[in-house]
C-alpha atoms as one frame of an Amber mdcrd trajectory, in Angstrom:
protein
   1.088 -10.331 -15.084  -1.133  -7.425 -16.402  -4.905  -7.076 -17.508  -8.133
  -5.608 -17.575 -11.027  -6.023 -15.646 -14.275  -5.676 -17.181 -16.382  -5.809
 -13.262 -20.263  -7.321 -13.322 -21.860  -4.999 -10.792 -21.540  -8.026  -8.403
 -17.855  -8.167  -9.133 -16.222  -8.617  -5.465 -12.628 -10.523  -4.826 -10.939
 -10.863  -1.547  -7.209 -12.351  -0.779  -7.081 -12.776   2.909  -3.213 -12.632
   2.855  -2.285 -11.022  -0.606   0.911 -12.956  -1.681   1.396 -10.332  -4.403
   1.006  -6.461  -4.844  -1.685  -5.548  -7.145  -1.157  -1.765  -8.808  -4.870
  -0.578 -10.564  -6.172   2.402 -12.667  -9.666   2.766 -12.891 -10.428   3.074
 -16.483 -14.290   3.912 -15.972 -17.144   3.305 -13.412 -16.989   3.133  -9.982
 -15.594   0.970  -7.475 -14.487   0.380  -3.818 -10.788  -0.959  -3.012 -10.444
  -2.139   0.929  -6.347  -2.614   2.342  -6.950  -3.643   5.958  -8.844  -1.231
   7.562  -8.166   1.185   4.825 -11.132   1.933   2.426 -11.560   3.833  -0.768
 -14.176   4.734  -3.215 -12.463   4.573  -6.830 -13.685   6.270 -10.275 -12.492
   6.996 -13.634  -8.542   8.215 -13.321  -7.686   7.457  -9.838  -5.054   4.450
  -9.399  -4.410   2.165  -6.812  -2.296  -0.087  -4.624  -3.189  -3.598  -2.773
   0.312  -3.984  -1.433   1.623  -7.778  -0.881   1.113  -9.235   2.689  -2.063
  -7.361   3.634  -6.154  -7.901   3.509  -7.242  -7.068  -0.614 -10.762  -6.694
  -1.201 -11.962  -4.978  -4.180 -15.739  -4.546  -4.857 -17.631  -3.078  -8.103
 -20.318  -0.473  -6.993 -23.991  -1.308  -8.168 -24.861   2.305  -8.576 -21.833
   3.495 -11.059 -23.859   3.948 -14.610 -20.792   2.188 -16.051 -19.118  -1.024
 -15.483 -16.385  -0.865 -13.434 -13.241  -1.388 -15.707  -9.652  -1.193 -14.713
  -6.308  -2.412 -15.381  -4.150  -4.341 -13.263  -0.368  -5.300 -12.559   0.345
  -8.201 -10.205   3.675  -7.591  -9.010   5.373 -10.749  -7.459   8.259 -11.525
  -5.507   9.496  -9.078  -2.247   7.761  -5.900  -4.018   7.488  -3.801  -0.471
  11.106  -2.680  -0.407  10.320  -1.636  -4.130   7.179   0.286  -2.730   9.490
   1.659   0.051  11.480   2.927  -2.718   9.061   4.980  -3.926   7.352   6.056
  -0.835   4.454   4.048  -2.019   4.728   1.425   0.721   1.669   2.655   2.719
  -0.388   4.534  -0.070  -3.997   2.403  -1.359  -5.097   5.452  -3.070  -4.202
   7.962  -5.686  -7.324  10.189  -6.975  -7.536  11.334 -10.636  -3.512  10.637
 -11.902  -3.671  10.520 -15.175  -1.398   8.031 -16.127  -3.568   5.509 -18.048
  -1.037   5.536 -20.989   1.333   4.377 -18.717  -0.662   1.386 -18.232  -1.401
   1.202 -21.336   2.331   1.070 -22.870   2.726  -1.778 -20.049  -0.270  -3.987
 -21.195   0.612  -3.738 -24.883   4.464  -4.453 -23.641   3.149  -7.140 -21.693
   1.710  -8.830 -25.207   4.870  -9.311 -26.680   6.992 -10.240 -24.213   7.673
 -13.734 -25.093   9.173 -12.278 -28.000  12.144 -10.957 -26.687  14.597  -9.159
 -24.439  13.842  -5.810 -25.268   9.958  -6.174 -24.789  10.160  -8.010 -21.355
  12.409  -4.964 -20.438   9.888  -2.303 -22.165   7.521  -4.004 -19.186   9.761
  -4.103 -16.467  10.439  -0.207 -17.145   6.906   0.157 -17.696   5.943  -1.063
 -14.067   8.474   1.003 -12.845   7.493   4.151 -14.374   4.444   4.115 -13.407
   5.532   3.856  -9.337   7.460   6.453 -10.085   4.745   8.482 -11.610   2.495
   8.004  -8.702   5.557   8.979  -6.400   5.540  12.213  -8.683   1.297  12.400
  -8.397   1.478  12.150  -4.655   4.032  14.922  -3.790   2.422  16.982  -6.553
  -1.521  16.710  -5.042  -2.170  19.500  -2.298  -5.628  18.815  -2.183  -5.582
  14.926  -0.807  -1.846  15.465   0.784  -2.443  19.149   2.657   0.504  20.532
   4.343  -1.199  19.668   7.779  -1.333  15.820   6.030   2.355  16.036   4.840
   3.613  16.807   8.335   2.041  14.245  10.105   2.766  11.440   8.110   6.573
  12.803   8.192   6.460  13.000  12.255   4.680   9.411  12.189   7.247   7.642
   9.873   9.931   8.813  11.714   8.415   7.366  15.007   8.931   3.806  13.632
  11.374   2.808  16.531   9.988   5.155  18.858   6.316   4.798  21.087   3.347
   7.257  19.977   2.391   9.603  22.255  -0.892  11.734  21.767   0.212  14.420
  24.002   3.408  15.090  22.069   1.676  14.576  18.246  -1.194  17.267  19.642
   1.860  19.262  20.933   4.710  19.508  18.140   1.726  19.958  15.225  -0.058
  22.301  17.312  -3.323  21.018  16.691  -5.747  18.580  19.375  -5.243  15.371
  18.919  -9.175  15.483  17.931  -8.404  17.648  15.106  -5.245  15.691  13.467
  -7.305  12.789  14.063 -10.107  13.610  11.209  -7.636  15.190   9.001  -5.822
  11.956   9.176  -8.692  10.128   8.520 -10.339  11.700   5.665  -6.979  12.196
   4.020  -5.463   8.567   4.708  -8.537   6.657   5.510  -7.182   5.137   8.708
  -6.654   5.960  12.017  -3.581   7.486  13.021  -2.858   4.308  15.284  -3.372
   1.933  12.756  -1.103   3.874  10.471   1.470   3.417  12.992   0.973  -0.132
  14.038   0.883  -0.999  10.185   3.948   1.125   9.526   5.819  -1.041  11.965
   4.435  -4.047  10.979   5.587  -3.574   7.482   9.232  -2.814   8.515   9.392
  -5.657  10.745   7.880  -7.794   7.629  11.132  -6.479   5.323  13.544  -6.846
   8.430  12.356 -10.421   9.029  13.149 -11.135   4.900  16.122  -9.068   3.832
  17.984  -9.129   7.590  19.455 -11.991   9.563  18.205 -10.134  12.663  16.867
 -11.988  15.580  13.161 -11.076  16.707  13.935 -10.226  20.144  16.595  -7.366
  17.997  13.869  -6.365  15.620  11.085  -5.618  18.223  13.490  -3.424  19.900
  14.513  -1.543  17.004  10.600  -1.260  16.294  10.428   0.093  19.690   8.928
  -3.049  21.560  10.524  -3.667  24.932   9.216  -6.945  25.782   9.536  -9.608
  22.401   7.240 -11.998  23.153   4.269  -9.145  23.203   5.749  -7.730  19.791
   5.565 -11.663  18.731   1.957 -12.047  20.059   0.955  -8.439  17.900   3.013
  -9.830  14.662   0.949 -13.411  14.675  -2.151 -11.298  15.844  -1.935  -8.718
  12.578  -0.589 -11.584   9.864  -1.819 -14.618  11.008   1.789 -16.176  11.701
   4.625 -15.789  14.573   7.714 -13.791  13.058   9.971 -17.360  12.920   7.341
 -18.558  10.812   7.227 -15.407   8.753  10.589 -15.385   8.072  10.888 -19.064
   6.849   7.734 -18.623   4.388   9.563 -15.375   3.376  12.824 -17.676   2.565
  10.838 -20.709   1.057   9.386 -18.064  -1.607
């Protein structure tokens, strides 16, 4: 599904547990997107991402001159491995892209697919495209992703079956952990603990659907000793145990 949002200044909508992923361009006006703990102002340009699974809430600003306008894709199905693929898995925010004729070509696609093979493929294309020109966007932007940014999310997402230690973060980017930690959050808009927590989370979410693993396997692999607390810190972050997960994940 694809549209446009023309946002009262009152405009809010939440999804608790987003059962699809939502990608956004802001096509003018202001507005604030929220992914978990992540949060983002939005203006005219800058895309986004409300990936499936997680806490959406996006909210029109009162004091944008503007209404807040922007299209949308809802992506169904398993879409994080497809946002894995394109290193978008744990991106909400991409400032000033330029790729709103990418969205564009999608919508209008999108209005005649019912007619026929080749348009329902024009918008499957489409879609992907435009992950892969935010995957292009986001390598190519030194002034949100700094080199200092760059390294530490490529230490962290290598940690995912390891434990994070401060001490040796501080040490191998040779910066306090102080330092990294504001850099991390003005850049990312999280914490640098809830970066990692979520980055596991999200790989145990695609290891509980596309593996026959057990759990007590998986929270090792994720670096958990002791399954039952990994179980507890699953239900605790997605509202369900990881048996449960998996046969909702199944049943889809």
């Amino acid at each position: 599904m694809v549209g446009i949002n023309y946002c009262a200044p009152t405009y809010k909508n939440i999804r608790e547990k987003a059962a699809i992923t939502v990608l956004g361009y802001v096509i003018n006006g202001h507005g604030e997107i929220q992914v978990n703990a992540e949060k983002q102002r939005l203006g005219k340009g800058d895309a986004f991402i409300l990936r499936k699974d997680s806490r959406h809430e996006v909210t029109a600003l009162s004091d944008s001159n503007e209404p807040w306008t922007y299209y949308w894709y809802n992506v169904h199905g398993n879409s994080l491995p497809l946002l894995e693929t394109f290193h978008l898995l744990h991106t909400s925010f991409i400032p000033n892209c330029g790729i709103g004729h990418l969205f564009l070509e999608g919508f209008e696609a999108a209005k005649l697919r019912s007619e026929g093979l080749h348009e329902q493929t024009t918008f499957i294309l489409s879609c992907a495209e435009i992950m892969l020109a935010l995957q292009h966007r986001l390598r190519q932007d030194s002034d949100y992703f700094s080199p200092v940014m760059s390294r530490m999310k490529l230490y962290l997402d290598r940690l995912v079956g390891e434990d994070f230690r401060s001490d040796d973060f501080s040490r191998h980017m040779g910066l306090s952990f102080k330092q990294l930690s504001r850099i991390f959050k003005q850049h990312a808009g999280s914490t640098i603990y809830q970066y990692v927590l979520t980055r596991k989370i999200d790989m145990a979410k695609m290891m509980l659907s596309d593996t026959e693993m057990a759990v007590g396997d998986i929270a090792v692999h994720l670096g958990y000793d002791d399954p039952q607390y990994f179980s507890n810190l699953f239900k605790h972050k997605t509202g369900m145990s990881p048996t449960a997960y998996r046969q909702n994940a199944k049943s889809m």
